[in-house]
C-alpha positions in Angstrom: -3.4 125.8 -64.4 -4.0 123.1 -61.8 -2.1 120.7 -60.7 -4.4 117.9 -62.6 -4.3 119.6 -65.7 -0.4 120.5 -65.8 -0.3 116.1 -65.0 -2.6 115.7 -67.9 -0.6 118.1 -70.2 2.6 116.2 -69.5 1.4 112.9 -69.9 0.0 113.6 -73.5 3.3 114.8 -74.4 5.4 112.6 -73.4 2.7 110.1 -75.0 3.1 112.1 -78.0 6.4 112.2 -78.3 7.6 108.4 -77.4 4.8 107.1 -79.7 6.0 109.7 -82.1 9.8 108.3 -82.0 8.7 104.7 -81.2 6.8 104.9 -84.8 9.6 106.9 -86.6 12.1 103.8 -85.0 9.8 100.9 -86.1 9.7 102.5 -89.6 13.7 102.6 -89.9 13.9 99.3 -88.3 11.3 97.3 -90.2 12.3 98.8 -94.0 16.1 98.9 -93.4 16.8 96.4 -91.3 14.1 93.5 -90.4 12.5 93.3 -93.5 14.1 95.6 -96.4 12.3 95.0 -99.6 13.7 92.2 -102.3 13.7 94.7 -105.3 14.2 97.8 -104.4 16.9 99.7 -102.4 16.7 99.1 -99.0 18.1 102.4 -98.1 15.9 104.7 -100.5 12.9 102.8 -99.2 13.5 103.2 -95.6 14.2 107.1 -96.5 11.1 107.2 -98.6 9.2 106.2 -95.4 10.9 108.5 -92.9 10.3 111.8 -95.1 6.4 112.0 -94.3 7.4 111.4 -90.0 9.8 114.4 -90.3 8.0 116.5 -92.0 6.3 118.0 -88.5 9.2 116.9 -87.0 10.6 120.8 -85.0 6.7 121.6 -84.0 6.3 118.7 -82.6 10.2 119.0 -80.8 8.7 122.9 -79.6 5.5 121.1 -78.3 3.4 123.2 -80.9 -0.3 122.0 -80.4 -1.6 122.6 -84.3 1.2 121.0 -85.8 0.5 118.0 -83.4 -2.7 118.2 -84.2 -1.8 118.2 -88.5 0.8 116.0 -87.6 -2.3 113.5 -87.9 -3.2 113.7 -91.1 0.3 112.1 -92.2 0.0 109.3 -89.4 -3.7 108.4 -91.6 -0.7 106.8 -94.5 1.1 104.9 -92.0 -2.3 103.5 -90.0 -3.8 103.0 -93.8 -0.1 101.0 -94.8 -0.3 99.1 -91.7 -4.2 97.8 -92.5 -3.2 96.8 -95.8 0.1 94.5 -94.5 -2.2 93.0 -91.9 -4.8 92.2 -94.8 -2.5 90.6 -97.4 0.8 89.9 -96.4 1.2 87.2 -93.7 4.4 87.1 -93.7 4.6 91.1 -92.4 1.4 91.1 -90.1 3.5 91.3 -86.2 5.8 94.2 -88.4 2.1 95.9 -89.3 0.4 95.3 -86.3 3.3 96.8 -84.1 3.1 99.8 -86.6 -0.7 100.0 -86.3 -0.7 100.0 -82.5 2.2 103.2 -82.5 0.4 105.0 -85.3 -3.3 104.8 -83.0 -1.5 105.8 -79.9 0.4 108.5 -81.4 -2.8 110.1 -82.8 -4.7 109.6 -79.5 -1.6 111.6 -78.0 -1.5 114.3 -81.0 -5.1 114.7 -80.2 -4.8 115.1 -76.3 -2.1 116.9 -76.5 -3.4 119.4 -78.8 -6.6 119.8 -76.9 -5.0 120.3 -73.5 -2.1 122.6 -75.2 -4.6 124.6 -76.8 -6.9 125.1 -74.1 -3.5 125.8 -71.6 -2.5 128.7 -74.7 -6.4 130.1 -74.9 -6.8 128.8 -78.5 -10.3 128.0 -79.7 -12.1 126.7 -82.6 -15.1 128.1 -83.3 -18.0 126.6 -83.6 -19.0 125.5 -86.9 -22.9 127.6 -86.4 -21.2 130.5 -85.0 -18.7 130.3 -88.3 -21.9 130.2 -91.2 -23.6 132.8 -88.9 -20.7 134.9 -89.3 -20.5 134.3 -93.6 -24.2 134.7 -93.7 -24.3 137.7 -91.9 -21.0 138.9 -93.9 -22.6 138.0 -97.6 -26.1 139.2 -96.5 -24.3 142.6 -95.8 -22.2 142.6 -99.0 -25.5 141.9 -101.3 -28.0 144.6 -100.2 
């Protein structure tokens, strides 16, 4: 690994990760203490919210890159919460915009971090044409 790359490495995990806990801080901050909802428990809301960030919570602690890189998919609710609060609440738009700016950095560092882990470990995806040669050639074989 060269120097570069072993920079490059670090710097997406430590983007990662801050983004990662900066997100997971604004969430417990904003629905428990800033701005806890009216109606509702404040406490069971703010819970409610953290669930989905913990959930890839030890891969991401153990610098796994596929659990970064799934670690997306739960980061689309929070990016999709934080478009709707800018939208229609006025009241809430700094709280959603601050959440929206984590949520895009912390899937820009998932992302780079994956890529450069994965590349550093040897992992591969293969290429989708190389993948429906191989299940052509596979049913062709099975149906002669």
């Amino acid at each position: 690994m060269t120097q570069s790359s072993v920079t490059s490495s670090l710097f997406t995990r430590y983007l990662a990760l801050l983004s990662y806990f900066g997100l997971l801080f604004w969430v417990l901050a904003w629905h428990g203490l800033i701005s806890p909802h009216p109606d509702l428990n404040p406490l069971a809301v703010t819970i409610g919210w953290c669930i989905p960030l913990l959930l890839p919570f030890v891969g991401i602690m153990k610098g796994k890159p596929y659990t970064h890189a799934w670690a997306n998919f739960i980061l689309m609710f929070y990016f999709l919460h934080s478009l709707t609060i800018l939208y229609i609440d006025n009241g809430e738009r700094l709280l959603a915009a601050i959440e929206l700016i984590l949520t895009s950095i912390n899937f820009v560092g998932n992302i780079l971090y994956a890529r450069h882990k994965g590349k550093a470990l040897g992992l591969k995806l293969t290429r989708l044409s190389e993948v429906e040669k191989q299940e052509k050639a596979k049913f062709e074989g099975t149906h002669k």
